[in-house]
C-alpha positions in Angstrom: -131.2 -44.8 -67.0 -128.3 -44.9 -64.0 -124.7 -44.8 -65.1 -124.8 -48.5 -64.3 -126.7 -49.3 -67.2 -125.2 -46.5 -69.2 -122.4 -48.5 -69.1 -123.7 -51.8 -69.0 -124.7 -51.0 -72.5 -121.6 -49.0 -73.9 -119.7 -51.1 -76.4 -116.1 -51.5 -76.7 -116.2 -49.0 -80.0 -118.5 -46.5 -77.7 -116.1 -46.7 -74.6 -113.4 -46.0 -77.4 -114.7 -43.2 -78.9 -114.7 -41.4 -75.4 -111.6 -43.1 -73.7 -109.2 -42.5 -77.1 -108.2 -45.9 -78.5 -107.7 -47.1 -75.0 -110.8 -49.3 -74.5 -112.0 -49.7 -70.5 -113.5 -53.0 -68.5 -115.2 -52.4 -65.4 -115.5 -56.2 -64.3 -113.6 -58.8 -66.6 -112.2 -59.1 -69.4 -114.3 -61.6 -70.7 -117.4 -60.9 -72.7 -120.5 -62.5 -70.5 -120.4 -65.3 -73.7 -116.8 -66.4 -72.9 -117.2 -66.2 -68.5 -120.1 -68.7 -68.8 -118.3 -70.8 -71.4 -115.0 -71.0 -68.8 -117.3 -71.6 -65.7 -118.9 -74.2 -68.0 -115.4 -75.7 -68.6 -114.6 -75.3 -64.8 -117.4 -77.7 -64.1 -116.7 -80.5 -66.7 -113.0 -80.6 -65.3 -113.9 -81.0 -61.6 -112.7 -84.2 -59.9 -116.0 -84.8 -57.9 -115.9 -85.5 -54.1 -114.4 -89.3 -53.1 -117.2 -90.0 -50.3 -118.2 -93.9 -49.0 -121.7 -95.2 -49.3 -124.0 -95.2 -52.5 -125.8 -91.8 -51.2 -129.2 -92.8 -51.8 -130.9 -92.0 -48.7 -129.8 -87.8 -48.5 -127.7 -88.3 -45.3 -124.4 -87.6 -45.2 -122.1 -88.2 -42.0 -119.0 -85.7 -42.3 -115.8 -86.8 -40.1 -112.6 -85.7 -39.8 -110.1 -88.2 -38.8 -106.4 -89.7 -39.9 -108.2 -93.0 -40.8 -108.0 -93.9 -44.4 -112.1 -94.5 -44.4 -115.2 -92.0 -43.5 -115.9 -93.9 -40.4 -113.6 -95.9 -37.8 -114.4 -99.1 -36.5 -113.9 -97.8 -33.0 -117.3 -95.2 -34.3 -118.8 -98.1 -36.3 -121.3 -99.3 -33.8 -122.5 -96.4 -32.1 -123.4 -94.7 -35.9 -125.4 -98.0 -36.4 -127.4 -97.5 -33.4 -128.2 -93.8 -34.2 -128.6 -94.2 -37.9 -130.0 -97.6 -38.2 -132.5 -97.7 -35.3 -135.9 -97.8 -36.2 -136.7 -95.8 -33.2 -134.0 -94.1 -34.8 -133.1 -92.6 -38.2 -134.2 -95.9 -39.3 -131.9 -95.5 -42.5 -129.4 -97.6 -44.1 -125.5 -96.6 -42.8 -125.0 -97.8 -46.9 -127.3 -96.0 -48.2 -125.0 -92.7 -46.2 -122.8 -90.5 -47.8 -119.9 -90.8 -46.0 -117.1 -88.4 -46.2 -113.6 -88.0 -44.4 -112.4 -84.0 -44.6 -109.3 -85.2 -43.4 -108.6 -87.6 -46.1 -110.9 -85.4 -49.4 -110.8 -81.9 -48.3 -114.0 -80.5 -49.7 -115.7 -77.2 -49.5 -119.5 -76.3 -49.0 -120.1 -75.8 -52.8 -118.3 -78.9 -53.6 -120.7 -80.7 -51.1 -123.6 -79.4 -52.7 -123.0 -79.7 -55.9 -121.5 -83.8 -56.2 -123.3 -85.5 -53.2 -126.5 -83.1 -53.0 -127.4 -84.4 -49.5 -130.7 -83.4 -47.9 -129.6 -83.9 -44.7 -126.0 -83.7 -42.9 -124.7 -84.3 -39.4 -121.0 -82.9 -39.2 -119.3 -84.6 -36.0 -116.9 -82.3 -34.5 -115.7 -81.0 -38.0 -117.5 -78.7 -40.0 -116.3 -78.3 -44.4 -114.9 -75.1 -45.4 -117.3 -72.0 -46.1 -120.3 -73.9 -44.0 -120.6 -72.0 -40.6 -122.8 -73.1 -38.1 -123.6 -71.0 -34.7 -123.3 -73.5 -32.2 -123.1 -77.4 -31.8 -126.6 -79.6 -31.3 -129.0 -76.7 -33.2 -130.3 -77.5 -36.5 -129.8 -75.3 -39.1 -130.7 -75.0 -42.7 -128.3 -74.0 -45.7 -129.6 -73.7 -49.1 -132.4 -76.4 -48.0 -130.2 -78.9 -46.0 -131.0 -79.3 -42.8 -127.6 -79.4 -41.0 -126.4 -80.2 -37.3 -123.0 -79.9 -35.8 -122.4 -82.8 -33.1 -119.3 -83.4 -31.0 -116.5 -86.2 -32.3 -118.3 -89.9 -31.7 -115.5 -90.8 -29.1 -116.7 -87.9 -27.5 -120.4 -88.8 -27.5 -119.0 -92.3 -26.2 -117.2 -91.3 -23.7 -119.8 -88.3 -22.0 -123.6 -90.1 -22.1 -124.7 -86.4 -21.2 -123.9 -85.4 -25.1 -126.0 -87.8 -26.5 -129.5 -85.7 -25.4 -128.8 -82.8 -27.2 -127.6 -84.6 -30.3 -130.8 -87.0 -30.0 -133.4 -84.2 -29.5 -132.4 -82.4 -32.8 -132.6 -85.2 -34.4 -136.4 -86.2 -33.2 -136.8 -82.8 -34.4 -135.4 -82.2 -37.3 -134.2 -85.8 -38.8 -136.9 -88.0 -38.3 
């Protein structure tokens, strides 16, 4: 037995008899009974995400903008073309999850855990604790497939960043 496990197994009244009446935690001072009942309350009192869309289909389209709604009207009809395309995603821009970080901050376990996407394009904006190595490559965290794409204005106003955006798509998202 290694010391870790000595002391995993020494009990408060063991760690006493050796320590006086002074009694030592190494990691919390919760017993592993009480840390799973508070991350058990944690859970029940967390406000899930606010996103747009009923979330059925496992995309979710991350912006961040001052609008008050996931996607402008200025970014409206280019996301219809991309998403709702049969030559295309061929998906339902409804049946998106649709989230603003600008207007619901949310972090990468928060994603996970209240929309659950299977699949997630992030345009210019990426949630907090998610890092992704470059734009326009597909990458997968914990079994989402995820790709990073430049602002929708900026696809609309440079035809050249569609290709890349396009290709990993047909790759990855189709």
């Amino acid at each position: 037995m290694n010391d870790k496990q000595s002391l995993s197994l020494a009990t408060p009244e063991l760690l006493s008899f050796f320590d006086g009446d002074e009694i030592i935690r190494t990691h919390s001072e919760q017993t592993p009974k009480a840390a799973e009942a508070t991350a058990e309350a944690n859970i029940e009192n967390h406000a899930p995400l606010a996103f747009e869309g009923n979330n059925s289909n496992g995309l979710l389209l991350v912006f961040a903008h001052s609008g008050k709604t996931g996607i402008q009207d200025t970014d409206r009809p280019l996301l219809e073309r991309l998403v709702e395309n049969p030559a295309a995603l061929h998906k339902k821009l409804s049946d998106c999850a649709i989230l603003n970080l600008a207007q619901t901050p949310a972090d990468w376990d928060s994603i996970l855990r209240d929309i659950q996407p299977k699949q997630i394009i992030c345009w210019d904006s990426l949630p907090t604790g998610l890092t992704l190595a470059e734009k326009y490559k597909t990458e997968i965290h914990h079994g989402v497939k995820v790709v990073w794409s430049d602002s929708i204005a900026q696809l609309e106003a440079d035809a050249k960043l569609k290709v890349p955006l396009w290709n990993e798509l047909k790759k990855h998202f189709l």
